[in-house]
C-alpha positions, 0 to 999 in steps of 0.5 A: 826215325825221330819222328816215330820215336817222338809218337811213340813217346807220346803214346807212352805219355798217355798211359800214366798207369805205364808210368806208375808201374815203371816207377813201382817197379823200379822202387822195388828194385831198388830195394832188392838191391838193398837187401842183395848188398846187405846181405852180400856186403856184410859178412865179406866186409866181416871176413876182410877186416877180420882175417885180413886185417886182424880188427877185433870182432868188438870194432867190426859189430858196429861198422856192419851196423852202421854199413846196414843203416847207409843203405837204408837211408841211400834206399828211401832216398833213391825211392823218393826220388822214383816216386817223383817226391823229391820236391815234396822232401826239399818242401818238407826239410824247409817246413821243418826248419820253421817247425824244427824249433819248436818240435826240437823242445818236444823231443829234444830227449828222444834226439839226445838219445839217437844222436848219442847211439850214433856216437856210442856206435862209432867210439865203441866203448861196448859192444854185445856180448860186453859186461859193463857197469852204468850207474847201479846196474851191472850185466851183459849188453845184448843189443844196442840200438840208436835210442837204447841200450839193452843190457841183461843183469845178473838177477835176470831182468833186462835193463834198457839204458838210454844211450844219453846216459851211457854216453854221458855218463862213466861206463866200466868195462869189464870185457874190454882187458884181458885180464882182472885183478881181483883180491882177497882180504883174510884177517887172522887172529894174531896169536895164529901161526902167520906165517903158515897162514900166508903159506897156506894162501899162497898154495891155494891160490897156486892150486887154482889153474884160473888164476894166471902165473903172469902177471905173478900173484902178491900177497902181504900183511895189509895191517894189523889191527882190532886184535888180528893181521890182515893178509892181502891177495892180489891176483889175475884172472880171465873176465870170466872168472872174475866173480866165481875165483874169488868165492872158491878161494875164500871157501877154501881158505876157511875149509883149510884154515879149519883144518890146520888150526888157524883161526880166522881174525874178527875184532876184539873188543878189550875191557878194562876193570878198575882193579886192572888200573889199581894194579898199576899195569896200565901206562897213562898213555893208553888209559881207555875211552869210554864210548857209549858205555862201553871202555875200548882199549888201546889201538894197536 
């Protein structure tokens, strides 16, 4: 029996196309399975964290993503290992660690850049769909791949951010907490009724189901300055609210304001003639400075 088995080895031994396509076949079956478990993997590995264990859809988004690039890499393992040129990578990995230095100079931003997808990734300070702030650029992140991060602004055009500079640099996230505080600052002119005036703000902001009752709305007099007081509102939103609560609120105030008489402040400037000074009504603590030829009164 040995002895038939060992012909038969040998006969094989002498078709080398056989061989060839058992390696062929064997290479795209291992990429089938790559695909298979991909595709199967992913979503179960989705639903288990999600309903299971209660992970934020925030944190599975870059597990599944790195899950993805696990398998490619165990794929072109395995195929170079089918196609006999495991020997081949080991020479290469060894050739590269000579040329490594030198090539490291070349690309050294391109490998910046990678390596720091791989962390931006695994912390997750972001993830698609977030709203973030890098630098100048405000918008909404819709990819993020190993050397960029792509994030659509506000204006419309698409800005891709090297994830060098999103790791290294200070990212606000505006997606992240449930809740934004946003603010009003109303300067009403110092003869108006005040107190009606904070009433008024307080009813408008009340009216406005966006701005939630917990944590409670504040609002006080910030100062009073230049010929007017200046209210504050301080109140909390959803993220998505952030941008549009505060422009129909200072629409409305000014609509309602219009309408009860109150006016709203704006710096005044006071003018002092000598004959105000002849007439003695000045005290000489608050005599007036002069600044580019125009005479300012005293602060209040």
């Amino acid at each position: 029996m040995s002895n038939q088995l060992a012909s038969l080895t040998n006969a094989l031994a002498g078709w080398p196309w056989l061989e060839i396509g058992l390696r062929g076949a064997g290479i795209a079956l291992t990429w089938l399975v790559v695909w298979m478990v991909n595709r199967q993997l992913r979503p179960r590995l989705r639903r288990r964290l999600s309903e299971k264990r209660g992970v934020p859809e925030r944190q599975i988004q870059p597990l599944s993503t790195l899950v993805t690039y696990a398998l490619i890499t165990a794929g072109i393992l395995v195929t170079l290992a089918l196609a006999n040129l495991t020997s081949l990578l080991y020479s290469a990995l060894t050739a590269a660690g000579v040329a490594g230095i030198i090539i490291g100079f070349a690309i050294k931003d391109l490998a910046a850049n990678f390596i720091s997808g791989l962390f931006v990734l695994l912390d997750r300070p972001f993830v698609e769909g977030d709203i973030i702030r890098v630098g100048e650029f405000t918008g909404t992140v819709t990819k993020i791949a190993l050397r960029t991060t792509t994030i659509k602004t506000f204006d419309g055009p698409a800005v891709f951010i090297p994830n060098s500079l999103a790791a290294t640099t200070p990212v606000t996230n505006f997606s992240v907490a449930e809740l934004r505080r946003v603010g009003l600052t109303i300067p009403v002119f110092h003869e108006s009724d005040i107190q009606r005036a904070m009433s008024l703000v307080a009813e408008l902001a009340e009216r406005d189901e966006r701005v939630v009752r917990e944590p409670a709305p504040s609002l006080y007099v910030e100062g009073v300055r230049d010929g007017m007081v200046v209210l504050q509102w301080y109140g909390y939103v959803r993220p998505a609210d952030m941008f549009t609560v505060p422009s129909d609120l200072r629409r409305r105030i000014v609509e309602e304001f219009r309408r009860q008489g109150i006016l709203l402040g704006m710096p005044v400037l006071l003018s002092l003639t000598p004959q105000y000074f002849d007439k003695g009504e000045a005290h000489p603590s608050q005599q007036p400075e002069t600044k580019n030829g125009t005479t300012e009164g005293p602060d209040v």
